[in-house]
C-alpha positions in Angstrom: 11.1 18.1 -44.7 8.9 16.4 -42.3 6.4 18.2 -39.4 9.1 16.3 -37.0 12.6 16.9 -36.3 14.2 14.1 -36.9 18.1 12.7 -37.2 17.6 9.8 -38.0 18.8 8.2 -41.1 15.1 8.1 -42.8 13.5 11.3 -42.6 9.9 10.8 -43.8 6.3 12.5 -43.5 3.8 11.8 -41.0 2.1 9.5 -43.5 5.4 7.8 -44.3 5.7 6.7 -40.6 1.8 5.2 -41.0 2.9 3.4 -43.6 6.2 1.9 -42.3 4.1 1.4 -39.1 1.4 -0.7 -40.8 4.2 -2.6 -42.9 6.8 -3.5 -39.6 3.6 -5.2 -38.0 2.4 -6.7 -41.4 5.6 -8.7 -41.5 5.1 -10.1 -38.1 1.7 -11.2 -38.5 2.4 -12.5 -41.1 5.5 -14.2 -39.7 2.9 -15.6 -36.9 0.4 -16.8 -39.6 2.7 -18.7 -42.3 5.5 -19.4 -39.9 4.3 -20.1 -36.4 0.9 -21.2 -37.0 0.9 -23.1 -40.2 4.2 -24.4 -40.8 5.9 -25.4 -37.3 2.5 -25.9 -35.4 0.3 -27.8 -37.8 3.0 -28.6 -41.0 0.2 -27.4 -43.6 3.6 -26.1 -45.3 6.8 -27.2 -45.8 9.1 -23.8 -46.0 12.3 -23.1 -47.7 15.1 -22.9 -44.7 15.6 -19.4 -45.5 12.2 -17.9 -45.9 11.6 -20.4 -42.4 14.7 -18.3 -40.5 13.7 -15.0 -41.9 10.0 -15.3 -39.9 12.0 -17.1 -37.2 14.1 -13.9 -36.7 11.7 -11.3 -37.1 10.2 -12.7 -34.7 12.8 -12.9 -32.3 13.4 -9.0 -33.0 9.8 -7.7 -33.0 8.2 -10.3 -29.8 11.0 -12.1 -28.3 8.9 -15.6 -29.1 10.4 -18.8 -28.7 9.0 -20.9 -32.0 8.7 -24.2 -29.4 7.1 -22.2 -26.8 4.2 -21.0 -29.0 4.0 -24.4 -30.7 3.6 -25.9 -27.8 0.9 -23.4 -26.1 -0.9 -23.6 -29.5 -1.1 -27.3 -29.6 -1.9 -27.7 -26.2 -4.9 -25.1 -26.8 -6.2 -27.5 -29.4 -5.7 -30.8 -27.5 -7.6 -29.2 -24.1 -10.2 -26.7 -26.3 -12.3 -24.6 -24.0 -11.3 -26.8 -20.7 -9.9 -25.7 -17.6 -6.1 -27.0 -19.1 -7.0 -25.0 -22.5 -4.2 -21.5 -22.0 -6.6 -19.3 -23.1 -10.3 -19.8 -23.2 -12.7 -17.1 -22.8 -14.9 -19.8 -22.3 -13.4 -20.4 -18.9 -10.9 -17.5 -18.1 -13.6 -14.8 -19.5 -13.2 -12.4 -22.6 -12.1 -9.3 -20.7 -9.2 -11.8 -19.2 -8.1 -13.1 -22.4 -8.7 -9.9 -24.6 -6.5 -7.9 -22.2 -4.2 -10.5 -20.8 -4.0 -12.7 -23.3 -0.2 -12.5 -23.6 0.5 -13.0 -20.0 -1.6 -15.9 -20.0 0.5 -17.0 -23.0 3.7 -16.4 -21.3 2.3 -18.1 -17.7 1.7 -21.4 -20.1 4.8 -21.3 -22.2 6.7 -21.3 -18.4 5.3 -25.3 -17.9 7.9 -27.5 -18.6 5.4 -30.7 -18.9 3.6 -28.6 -21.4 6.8 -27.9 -23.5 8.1 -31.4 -23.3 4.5 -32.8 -24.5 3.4 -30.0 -27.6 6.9 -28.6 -28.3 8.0 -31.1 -30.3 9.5 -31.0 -34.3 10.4 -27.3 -33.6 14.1 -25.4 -34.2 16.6 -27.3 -32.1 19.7 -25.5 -33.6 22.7 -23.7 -32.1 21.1 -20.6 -32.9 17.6 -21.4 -31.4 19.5 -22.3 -28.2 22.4 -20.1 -28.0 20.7 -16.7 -29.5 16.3 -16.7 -29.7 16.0 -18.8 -26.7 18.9 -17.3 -24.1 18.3 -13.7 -25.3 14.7 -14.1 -26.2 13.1 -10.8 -24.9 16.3 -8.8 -24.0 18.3 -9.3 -27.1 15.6 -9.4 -30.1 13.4 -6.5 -28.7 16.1 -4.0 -27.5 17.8 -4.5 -30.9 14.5 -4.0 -32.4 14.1 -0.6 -30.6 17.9 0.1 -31.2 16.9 -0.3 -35.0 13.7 1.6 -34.9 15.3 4.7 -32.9 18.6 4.7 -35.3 15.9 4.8 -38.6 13.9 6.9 -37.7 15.4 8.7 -34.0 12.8 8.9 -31.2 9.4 8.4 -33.8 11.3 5.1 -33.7 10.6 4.8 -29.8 6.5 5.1 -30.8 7.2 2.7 -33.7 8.6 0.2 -31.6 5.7 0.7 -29.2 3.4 -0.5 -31.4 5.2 -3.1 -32.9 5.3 -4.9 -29.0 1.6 -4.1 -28.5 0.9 -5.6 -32.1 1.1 -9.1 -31.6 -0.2 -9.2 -27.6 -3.5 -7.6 -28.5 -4.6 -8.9 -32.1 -2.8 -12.5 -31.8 -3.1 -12.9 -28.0 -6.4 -11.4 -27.8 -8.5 -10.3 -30.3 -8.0 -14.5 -32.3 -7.4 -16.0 -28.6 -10.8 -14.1 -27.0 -13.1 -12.5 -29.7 -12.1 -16.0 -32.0 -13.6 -18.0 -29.1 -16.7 -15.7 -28.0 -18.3 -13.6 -30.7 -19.0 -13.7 -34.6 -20.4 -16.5 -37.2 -19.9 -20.0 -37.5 -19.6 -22.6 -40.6 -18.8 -25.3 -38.6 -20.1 -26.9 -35.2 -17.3 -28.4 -34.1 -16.9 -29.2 -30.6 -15.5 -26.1 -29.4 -16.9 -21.9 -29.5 -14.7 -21.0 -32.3 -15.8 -18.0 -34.8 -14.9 -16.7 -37.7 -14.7 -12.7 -36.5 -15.2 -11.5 -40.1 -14.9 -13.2 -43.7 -11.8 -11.3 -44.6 -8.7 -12.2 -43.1 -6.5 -9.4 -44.0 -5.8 -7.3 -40.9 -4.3 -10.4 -39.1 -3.3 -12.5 -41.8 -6.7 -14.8 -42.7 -6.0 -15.5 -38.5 -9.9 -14.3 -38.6 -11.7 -17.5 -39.9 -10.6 -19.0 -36.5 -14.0 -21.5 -36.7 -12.9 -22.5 -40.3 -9.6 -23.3 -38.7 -10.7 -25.1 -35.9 -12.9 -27.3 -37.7 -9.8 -28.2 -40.0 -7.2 -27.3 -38.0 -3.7 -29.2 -40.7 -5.5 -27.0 -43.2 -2.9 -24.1 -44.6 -5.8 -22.5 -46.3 -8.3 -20.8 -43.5 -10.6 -19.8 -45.9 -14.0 -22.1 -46.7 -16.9 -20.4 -48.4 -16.1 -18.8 -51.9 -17.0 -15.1 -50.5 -14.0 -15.7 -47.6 -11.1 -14.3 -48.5 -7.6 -15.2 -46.4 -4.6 -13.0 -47.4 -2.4 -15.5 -45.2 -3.0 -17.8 -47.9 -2.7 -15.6 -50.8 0.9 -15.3 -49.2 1.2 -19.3 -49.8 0.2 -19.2 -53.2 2.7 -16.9 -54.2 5.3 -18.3 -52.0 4.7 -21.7 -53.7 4.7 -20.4 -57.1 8.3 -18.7 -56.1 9.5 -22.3 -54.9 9.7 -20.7 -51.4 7.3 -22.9 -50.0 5.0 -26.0 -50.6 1.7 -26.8 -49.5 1.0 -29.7 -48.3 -2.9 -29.7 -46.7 -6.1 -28.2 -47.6 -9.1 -28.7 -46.1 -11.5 -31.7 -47.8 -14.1 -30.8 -50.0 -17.1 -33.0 -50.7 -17.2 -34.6 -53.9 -20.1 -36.5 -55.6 -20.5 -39.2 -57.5 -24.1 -39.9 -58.8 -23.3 -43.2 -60.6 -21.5 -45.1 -57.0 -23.9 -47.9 -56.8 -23.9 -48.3 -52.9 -22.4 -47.0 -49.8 -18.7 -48.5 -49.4 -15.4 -47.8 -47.8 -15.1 -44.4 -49.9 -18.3 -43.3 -49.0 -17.7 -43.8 -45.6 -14.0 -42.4 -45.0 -15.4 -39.1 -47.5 -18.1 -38.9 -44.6 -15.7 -39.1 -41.8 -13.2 -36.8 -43.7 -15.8 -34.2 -44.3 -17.8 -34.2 -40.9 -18.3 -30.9 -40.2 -19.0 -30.2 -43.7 -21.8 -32.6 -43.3 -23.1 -31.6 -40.4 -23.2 -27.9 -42.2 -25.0 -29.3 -44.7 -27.7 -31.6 -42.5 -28.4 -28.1 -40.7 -28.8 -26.4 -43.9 -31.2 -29.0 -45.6 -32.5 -31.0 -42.7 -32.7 -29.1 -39.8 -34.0 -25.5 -40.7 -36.7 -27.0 -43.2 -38.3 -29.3 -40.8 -38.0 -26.2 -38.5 -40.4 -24.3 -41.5 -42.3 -27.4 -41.4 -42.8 -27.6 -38.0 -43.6 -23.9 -37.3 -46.6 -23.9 -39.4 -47.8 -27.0 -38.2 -47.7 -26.5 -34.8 -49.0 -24.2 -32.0 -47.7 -20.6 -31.0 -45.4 -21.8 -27.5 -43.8 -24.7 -30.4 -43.1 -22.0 -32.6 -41.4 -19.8 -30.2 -38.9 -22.9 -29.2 -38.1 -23.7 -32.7 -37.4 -20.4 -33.9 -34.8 -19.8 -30.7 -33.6 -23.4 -30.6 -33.3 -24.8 -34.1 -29.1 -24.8 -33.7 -29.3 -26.8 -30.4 -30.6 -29.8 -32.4 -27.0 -30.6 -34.3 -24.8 -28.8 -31.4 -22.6 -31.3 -29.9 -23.0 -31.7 -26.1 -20.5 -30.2 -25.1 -21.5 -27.0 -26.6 -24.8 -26.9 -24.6 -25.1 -25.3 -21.1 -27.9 -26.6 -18.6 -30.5 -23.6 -20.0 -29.7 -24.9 -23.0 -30.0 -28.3 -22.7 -33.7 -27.3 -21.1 -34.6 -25.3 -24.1 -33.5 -28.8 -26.0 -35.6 -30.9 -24.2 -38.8 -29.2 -24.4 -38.3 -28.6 -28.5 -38.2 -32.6 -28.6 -41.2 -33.2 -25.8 -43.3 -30.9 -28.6 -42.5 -32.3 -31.7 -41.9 -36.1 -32.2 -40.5 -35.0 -35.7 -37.5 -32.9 -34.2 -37.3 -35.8 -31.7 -36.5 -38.3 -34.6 -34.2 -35.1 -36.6 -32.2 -35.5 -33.9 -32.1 -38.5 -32.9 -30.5 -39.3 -36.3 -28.4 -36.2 -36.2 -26.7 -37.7 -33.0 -26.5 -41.3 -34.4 -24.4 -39.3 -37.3 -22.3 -37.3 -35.0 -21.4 -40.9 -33.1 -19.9 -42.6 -36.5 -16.9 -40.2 -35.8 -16.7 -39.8 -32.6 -16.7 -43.9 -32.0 -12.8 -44.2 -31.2 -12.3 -48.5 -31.1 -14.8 -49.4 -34.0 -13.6 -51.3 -37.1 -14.2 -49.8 -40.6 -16.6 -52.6 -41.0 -18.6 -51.6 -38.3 -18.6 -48.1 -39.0 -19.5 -48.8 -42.4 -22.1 -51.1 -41.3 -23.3 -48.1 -39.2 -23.5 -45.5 -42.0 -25.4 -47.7 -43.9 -28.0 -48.6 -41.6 -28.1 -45.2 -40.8 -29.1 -44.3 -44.2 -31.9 -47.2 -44.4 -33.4 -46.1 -41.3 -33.2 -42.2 -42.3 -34.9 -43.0 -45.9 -38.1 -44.8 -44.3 -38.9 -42.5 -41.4 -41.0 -40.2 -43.8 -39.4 -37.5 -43.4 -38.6 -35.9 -46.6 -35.7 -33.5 -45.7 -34.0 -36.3 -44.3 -34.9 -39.0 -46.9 -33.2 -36.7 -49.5 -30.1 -35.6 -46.9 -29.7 -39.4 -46.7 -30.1 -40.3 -50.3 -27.4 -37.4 -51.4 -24.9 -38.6 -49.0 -24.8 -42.3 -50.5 -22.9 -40.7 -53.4 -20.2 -39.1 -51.4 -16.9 -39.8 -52.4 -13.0 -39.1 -52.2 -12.5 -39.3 -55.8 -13.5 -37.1 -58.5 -16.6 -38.0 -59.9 
């Protein structure tokens, strides 16, 4: 018999209720992950109707969510990324804010009509959506969650069901909403603060490699270097494999072809298509060896600014604060070298940020670009430019 004295119809050790504990709040991050995130917001995945209403009731039991009110928050999040309109950015509402509140900031967002009506679109729109998850959204899926829990397992049910409500408000709400926009490592500089927290995504579903994400946001696979793991789409895999599902996005990967003969319309849509990949990559092999370069060329007060500044030269403006921007300026009055480094990483930047140019201008672009990179003298970026000339969509 178990240390507790229980009536209800599962009578199980203290370690049993750990268990169940850590399973119950499994299933609904990973009913946020697959369901939520990367099926109804950003249709990475198709899902099999019943798999999709399984996740869409779970949820409605163990968070009360509607599926077009956290659409439409999420989307809107990614369309107004670290403004004063983004829901829930650390950047502007603070981390303690978000990491503590995050839900009620979710819940303050999801009440906007106007925000509904412009991100909630292509979600459930069923009989059962409007007469059963939506009317009885936090009353009737949580209390007959907590009915469930108690009649299972009597009143260790009650602490069960505690944590399953907190589950989703802290981790999802707060800890990928605040942490994912303020602290950890970054693959990618794209044009927000996103991190990856840690390179495993197990604890919240592969929800941790938020920069990954960010950076390729229709991607159902959140995982990008081969030492990241993302259990989320482990679940895919399997799920696809079972018929259950079927994915339909990954992110790009950069593919060479040695023998291409010139830049074309290829080169220049795998350039677009893998941006922040590039821009990884110019850090990587432009950026931090003309830094080395640099550092032992030049004086003592140079070398302190390159070896705290380096990143600023590829950050996109938006990402720079005034002391920032300061720090930028005197790297650049120092060295004429990092001057021309980023001038060209900003020319770079602008071939996909340029909204109303033609392909044939954009090409045009790309392959002055090159030219210009490949006679400045700069050897880092002479080879960064001749290696991206062979930069396709197709398999070599």
């Amino acid at each position: 018999m178990s240390i507790f004295s229980l009536t209800g119809l599962l009578d199980l050790p203290w370690w049993g209720y750990v268990l169940v504990t850590l399973g119950l709040t499994h299933i609904t991050i990973a009913s946020v992950t697959l369901y939520l995130h990367r099926y109804q917001a950003h249709h990475a995945v198709d899902m099999h109707p019943v798999l999709s209403h399984f996740f869409r009731f779970w949820l409605w039991l163990t968070t009360g969510m509607s599926t077009r009110e956290w659409v439409a928050v999420h989307r809107k999040h990614h369309a107004r990324v670290e403004t004063e309109e983004d829901p829930h950015s650390p950047q502007i509402a603070g981390i303690r804010k978000v990491l503590f509140e995050g839900a009620e900031l979710y819940k303050l967002e999801a009440r906007k009509q106007e925000t509904l009506n412009a991100f909630g679109h292509d979600t459930p729109d069923d009989w059962v959506e409007h007469h059963v998850y939506s009317r009885l959204n936090y009353s009737g899926g949580i209390i007959s969650m907590l009915l469930i829990d108690v009649v299972l397992f009597d009143f260790v049910g009650v602490t069960i069901w505690a944590i399953q409500m907190a589950w989703i408000p802290f981790f999802a709400a707060g800890v990928i909403n605040g942490i994912g926009h303020w602290g950890g490592y970054r693959n990618f500089e794209s044009p927000d603060a996103s991190t990856n927290i840690v390179p495993w995504g197990i604890l919240i579903g592969g929800e941790e490699l938020h920069n990954n994400h960010h950076a390729f946001a229709s991607s159902a696979r959140f995982s990008s270097k081969w030492w990241e793991f993302d259990l989320g789409w482990c679940y895919l895999v399997c799920m696809q494999k079972l018929k259950l599902a079927r994915i339909k996005k990954i992110a790009p990967r950069l593919m060479i072809d040695r023998k291409k003969p010139e830049i074309d319309l290829d080169t220049l849509r795998a350039v677009i298509a893998n941006r922040f990949h590039i821009m990884s990559r110019f850090t990587k092999t432009v950026v931090t060896r003309v830094c080395k370069e640099e550092k032992n060329r030049l004086d003592g007060t140079t070398q302190k600014l390159l070896k705290r500044g380096k990143r600023l030269i590829t950050l996109p403006d938006t990402r720079l604060d005034e002391h920032s921007k300061q720090h930028l300026y005197e790297i650049l009055q120092h060295s004429d070298t990092m001057q021309v480094v980023y001038d060209f990483s900003q020319r770079l930047q602008a071939l996909w940020t340029e909204k109303t140019a033609t392909h044939e201008h954009l090409l045009h672009a790309l392959r002055d670009w090159c030219e210009q990179a490949e006679r400045t003298g700069i050897k880092a970026l002479e080879d960064f430019s001749r290696s991206m000339r062979t930069y396709t969509l197709q398999p070599a």
